[in-house]
C-alpha positions in Angstrom: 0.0 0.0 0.0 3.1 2.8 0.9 4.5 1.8 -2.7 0.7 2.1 -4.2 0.8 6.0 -2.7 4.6 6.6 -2.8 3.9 5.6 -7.2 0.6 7.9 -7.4 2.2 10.3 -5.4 5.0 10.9 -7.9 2.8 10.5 -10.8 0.6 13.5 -9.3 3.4 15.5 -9.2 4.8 14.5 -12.4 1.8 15.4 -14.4 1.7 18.8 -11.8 5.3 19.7 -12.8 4.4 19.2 -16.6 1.3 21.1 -16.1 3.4 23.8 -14.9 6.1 23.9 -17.1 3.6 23.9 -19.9 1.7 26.9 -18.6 4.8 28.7 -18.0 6.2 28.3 -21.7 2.7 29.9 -22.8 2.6 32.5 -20.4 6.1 33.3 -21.8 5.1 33.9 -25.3 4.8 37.3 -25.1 8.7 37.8 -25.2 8.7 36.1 -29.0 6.4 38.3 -30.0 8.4 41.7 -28.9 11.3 40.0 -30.8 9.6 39.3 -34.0 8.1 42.7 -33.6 11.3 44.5 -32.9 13.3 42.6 -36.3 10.0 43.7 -38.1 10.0 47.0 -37.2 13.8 47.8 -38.4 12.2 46.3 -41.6 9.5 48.9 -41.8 11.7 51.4 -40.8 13.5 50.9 -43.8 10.7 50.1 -45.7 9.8 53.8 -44.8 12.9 55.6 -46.1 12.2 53.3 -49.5 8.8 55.0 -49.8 6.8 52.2 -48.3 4.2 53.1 -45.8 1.6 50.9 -44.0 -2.3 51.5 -45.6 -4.5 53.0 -43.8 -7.8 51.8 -42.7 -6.9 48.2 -44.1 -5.5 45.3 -42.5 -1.3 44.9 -42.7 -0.3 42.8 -40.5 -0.7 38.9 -39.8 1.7 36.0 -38.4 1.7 33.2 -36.5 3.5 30.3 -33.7 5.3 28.3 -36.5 7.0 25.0 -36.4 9.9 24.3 -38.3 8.7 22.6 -41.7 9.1 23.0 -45.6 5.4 23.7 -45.5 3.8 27.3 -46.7 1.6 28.4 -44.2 -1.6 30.9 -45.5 -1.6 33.9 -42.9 -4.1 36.5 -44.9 -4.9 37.5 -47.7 -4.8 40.9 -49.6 -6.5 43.1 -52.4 -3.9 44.2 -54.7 -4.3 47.1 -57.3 -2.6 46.3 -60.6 0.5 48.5 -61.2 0.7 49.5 -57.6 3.9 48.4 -55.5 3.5 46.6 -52.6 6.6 45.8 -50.0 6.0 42.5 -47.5 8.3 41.9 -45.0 8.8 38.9 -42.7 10.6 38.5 -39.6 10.6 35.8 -36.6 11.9 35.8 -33.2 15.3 35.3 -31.8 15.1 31.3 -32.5 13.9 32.0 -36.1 17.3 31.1 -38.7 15.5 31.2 -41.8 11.8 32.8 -42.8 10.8 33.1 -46.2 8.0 34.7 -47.9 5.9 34.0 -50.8 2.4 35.9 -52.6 0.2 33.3 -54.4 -3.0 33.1 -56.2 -5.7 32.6 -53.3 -5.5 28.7 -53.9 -1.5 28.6 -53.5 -0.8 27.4 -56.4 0.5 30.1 -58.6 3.5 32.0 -56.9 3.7 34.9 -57.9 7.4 36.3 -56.1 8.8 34.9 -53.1 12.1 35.4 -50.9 13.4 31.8 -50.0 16.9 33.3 -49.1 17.9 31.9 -45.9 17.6 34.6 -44.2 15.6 35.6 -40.4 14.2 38.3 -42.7 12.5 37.9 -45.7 11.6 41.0 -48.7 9.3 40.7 -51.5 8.8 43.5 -53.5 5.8 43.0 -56.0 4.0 45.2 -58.4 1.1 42.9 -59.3 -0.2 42.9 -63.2 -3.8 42.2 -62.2 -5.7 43.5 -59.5 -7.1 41.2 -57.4 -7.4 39.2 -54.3 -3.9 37.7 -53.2 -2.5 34.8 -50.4 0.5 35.8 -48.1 2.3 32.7 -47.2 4.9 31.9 -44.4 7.4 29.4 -43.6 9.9 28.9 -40.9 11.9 26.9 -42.9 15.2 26.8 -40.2 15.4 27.6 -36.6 17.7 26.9 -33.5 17.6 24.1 -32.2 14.1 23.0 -34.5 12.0 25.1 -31.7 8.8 26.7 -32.6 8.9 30.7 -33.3 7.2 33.9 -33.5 7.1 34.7 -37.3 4.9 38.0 -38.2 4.5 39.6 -41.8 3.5 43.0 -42.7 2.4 44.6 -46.1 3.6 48.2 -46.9 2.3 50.5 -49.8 4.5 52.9 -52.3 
């Protein structure tokens, strides 16, 4: 019987330790995000002095907790204006070694540019030929150590 609750004992606070630990990693999320945000924003910045500026009264901004994989992730999708030219930028978190960036058609299938450099940064520029309604695609195609990261996108108008 003392083995019987010495075993459940430790199982309890196994699965109280795990609970724990989990909760903490989520309630430490927050800290990827200011990094993504922070590599993001030197991007804007510079996408600023290029003549790039966020639109107003539209949405500009998406991203997401991304494993590391070779898959495209869909984060939003945009209206485009033929012969206007649009910046996107990526950027991940400290952990992130390599994001790319890629507009499609809304099904995924055409691409129309994409920046697949390795890179923690990723730039396309894009002046569409047809206006119309566009998919903003993600990967975190490297990171340390394989961990999950923070990977945000933005989309700027000259």
């Amino acid at each position: 019987m003392k083995n019987l609750r010495f075993s459940l004992g430790v199982c309890v606070a196994s699965v109280l330790a795990l609970v724990v630990s989990v909760n903490q990693a989520s309630a430490q999320q927050g800290v990827f995000i200011s990094q993504a945000s922070a590599r993001l924003a030197k991007l804007v910045d510079k996408g600023n002095k290029d003549g790039y500026a966020l639109q107003n009264n539209s949405f500009s901004i998406g991203g997401g907790w991304l494993k590391k994989s070779n898959e495209w992730v869909g984060i939003y999708t945009v209206q485009l204006v033929a012969g206007k030219q649009y910046c996107f930028l990526a950027s991940g978190d400290n952990d992130a070694k390599d994001v790319d960036l890629r507009i499609t058609d809304l099904k995924g299938e055409k691409v129309l540019k994409a920046d697949v450099d390795t890179d923690a940064d990723a730039i396309v520029n894009l002046t569409p030929k047809t206006s119309g309604r566009y998919l903003v695609q993600i990967r975190l195609y490297s990171s340390r150590e394989d961990l999950d990261a923070v990977c945000l996108s933005v989309m700027m108008v000259k």
